[in-house]
C-alpha positions in Angstrom: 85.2 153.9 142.0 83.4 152.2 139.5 85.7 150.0 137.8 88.0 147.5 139.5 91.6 146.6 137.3 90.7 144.1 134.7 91.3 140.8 135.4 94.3 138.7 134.3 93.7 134.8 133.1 96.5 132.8 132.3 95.5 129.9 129.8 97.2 127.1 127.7 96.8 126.0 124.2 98.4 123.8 122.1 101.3 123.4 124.4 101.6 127.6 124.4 100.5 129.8 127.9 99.4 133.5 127.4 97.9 135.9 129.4 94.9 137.8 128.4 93.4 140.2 130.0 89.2 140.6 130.6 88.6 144.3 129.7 84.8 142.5 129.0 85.0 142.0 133.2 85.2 145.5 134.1 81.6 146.7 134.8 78.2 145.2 133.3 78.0 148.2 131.0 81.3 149.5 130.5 83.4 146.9 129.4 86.3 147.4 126.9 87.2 150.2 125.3 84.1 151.8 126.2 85.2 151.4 129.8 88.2 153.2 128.9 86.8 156.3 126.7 84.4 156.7 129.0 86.0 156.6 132.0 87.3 160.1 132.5 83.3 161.0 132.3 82.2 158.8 134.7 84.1 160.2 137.4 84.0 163.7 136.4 81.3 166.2 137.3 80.1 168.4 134.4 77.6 171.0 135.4 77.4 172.7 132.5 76.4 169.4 130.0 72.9 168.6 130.0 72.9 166.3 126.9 75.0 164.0 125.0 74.8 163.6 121.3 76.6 160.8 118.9 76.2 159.2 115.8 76.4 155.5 114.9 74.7 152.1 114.0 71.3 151.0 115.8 73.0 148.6 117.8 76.4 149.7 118.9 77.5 148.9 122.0 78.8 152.7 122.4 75.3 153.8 121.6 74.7 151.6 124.8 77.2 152.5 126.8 76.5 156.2 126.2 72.6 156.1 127.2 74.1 154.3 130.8 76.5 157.3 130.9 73.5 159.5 130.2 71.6 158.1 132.6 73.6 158.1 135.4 74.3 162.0 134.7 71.1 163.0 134.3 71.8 164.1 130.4 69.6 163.9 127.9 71.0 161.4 125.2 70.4 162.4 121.5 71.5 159.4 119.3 71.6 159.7 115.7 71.5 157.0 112.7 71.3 157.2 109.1 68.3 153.8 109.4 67.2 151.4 111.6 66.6 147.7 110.2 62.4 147.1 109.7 62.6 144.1 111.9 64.7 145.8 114.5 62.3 148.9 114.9 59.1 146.1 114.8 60.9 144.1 117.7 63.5 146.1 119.8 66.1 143.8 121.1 69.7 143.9 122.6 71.7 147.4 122.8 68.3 149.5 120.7 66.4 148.4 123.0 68.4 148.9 126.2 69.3 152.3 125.0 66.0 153.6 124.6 64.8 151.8 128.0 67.7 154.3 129.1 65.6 157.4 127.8 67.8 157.5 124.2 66.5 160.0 121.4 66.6 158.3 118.4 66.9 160.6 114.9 67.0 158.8 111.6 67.8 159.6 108.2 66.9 163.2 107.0 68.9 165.4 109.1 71.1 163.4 110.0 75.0 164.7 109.5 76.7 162.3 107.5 80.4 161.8 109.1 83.0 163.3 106.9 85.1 159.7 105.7 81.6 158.9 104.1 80.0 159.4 100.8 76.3 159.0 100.3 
């Protein structure tokens, strides 16, 4: 298995304990919600999927996430964005960067299906 529970930390401020719990703990790529969407794929076989497609900004961490899942299931990962910042496409960095390391298709702009709660 992949993931291990989260952990539980117990802290104190201002005179007031609480509990919170590290979903950001669970695995160095999965962390979060992702951890938990994703999940069910992760330890599911799919024969029939050869590629994953989604939609997004240029440096989401489910864009991330995805090109790990991608990866590890041999799929190819289509990833689609309505732009990519100047700087960001002249110097990759952080989740762009490590998603196309992970073999991400990137499609901007033209083409690319607006999602239905927005207007251009």
């Amino acid at each position: 298995m992949i993931f291990e529970s989260s952990p539980i930390e117990k802290y104190t401020f201002e005179g007031h304990s609480f509990y919170l719990k590290r979903d950001d703990l669970l695995h160095p790529d999965f962390s979060g919600n992702k951890a938990r969407k994703f999940y069910y794929f992760l330890q599911n076989d799919f024969p029939d999927v050869k590629k994953l497609a989604s939609y997004g900004s240029a440096q989401s961490n489910a864009m991330y996430s995805l090109s790990v899942l991608a990866k590890m299931k041999g799929w190819k990962f289509e990833y689609y964005v309505e732009h990519i910042a100047e700087y960001l496409k002249e110097n990759p960095h952080g989740n762009y960067k490590a998603a196309l390391e992970n073999g991400m298709e990137i499609f901007v702009g033209r083409g690319v299906p607006t999602p239905p709660n927005k207007k251009k």
